[in-house]
VOPAGU-2260 file (C-alpha; in pm, 1 decimal, decimal comma):
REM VOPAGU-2260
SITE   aa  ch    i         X         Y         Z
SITE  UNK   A    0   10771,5   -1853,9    8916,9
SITE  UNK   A    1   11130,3   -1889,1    8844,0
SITE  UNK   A    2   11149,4   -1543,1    8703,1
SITE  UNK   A    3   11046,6   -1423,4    9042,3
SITE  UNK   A    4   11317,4   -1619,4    9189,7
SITE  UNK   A    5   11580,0   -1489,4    8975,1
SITE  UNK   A    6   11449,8   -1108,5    9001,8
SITE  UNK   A    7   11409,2   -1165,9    9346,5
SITE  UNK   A    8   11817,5   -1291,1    9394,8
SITE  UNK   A    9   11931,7   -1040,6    9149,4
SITE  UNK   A   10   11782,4    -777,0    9398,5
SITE  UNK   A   11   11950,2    -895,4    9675,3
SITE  UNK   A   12   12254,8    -945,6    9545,3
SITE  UNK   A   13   12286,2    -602,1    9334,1
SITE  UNK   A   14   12506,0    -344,3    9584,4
SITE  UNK   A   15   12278,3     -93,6    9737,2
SITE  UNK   A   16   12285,0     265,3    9615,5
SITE  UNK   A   17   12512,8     547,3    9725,8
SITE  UNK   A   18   12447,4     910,2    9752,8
SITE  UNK   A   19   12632,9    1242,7    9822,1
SITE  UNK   A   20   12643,6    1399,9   10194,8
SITE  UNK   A   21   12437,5    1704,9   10070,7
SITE  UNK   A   22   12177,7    1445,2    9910,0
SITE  UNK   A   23   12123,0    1278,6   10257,9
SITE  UNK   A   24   12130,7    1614,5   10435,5
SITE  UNK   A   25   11804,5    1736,9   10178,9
SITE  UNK   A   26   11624,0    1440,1   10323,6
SITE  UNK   A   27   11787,6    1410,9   10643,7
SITE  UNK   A   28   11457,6    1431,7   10837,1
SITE  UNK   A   29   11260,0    1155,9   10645,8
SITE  UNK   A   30   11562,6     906,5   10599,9
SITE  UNK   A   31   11711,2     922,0   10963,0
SITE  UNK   A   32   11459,3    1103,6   11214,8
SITE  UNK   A   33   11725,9    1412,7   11285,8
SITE  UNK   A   34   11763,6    1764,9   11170,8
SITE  UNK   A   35   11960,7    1937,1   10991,8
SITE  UNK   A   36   12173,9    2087,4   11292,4
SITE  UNK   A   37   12157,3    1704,3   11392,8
SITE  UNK   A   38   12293,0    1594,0   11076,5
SITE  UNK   A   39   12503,6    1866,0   11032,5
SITE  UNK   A   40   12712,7    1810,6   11349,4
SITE  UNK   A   41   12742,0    1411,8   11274,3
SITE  UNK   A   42   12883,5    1401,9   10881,0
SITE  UNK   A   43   13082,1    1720,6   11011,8
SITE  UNK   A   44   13423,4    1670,4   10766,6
SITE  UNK   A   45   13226,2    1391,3   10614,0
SITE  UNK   A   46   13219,3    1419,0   10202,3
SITE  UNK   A   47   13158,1    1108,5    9904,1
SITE  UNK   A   48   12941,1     903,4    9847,8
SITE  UNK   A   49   12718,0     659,9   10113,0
SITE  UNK   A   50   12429,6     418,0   10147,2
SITE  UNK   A   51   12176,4     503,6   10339,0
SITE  UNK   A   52   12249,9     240,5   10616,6
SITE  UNK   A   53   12593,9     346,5   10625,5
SITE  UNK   A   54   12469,4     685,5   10723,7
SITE  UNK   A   55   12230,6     553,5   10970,1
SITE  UNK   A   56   12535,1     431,5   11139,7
SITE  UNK   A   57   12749,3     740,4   11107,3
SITE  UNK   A   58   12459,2     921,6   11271,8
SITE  UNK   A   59   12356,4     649,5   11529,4
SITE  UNK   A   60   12719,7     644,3   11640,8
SITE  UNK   A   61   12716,3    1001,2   11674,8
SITE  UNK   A   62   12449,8    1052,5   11843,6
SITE  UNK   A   63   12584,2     797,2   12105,7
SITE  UNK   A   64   12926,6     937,0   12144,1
SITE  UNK   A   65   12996,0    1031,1   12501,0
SITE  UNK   A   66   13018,9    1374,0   12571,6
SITE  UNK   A   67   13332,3    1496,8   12738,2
């Protein structure tokens, strides 16, 4: 039981993965709903390294950028 407890802080604590633009982009469709155009157009400049939720946000904020 307190193995599980340990494993189960250890997990939450531990930093969450990061992965390169073209990585995301490969599974852009699965990971974030979008296409590539989609993705394309939001991590436009974009380049490094990024969790996936920090990519949902990059995308979710472009998607809801007014249009001028």
């Amino acid at each position: 039981m307190a193995q599980k407890a340990v494993a189960a802080a250890a997990a939450e604590t531990a930093p969450a993965p990061t992965f390169s633009v073209e990585a995301l982009r490969d599974k852009c469709l699965r990971l974030f709903g979008v296409t590539v155009s989609t993705f394309d157009g939001a991590t436009y400049g974009l380049d490094g390294k990024y969790t996936v939720e920090e990519m949902k946000n990059i995308i979710a904020k472009w998607l809801n950028k007014e249009v001028k």
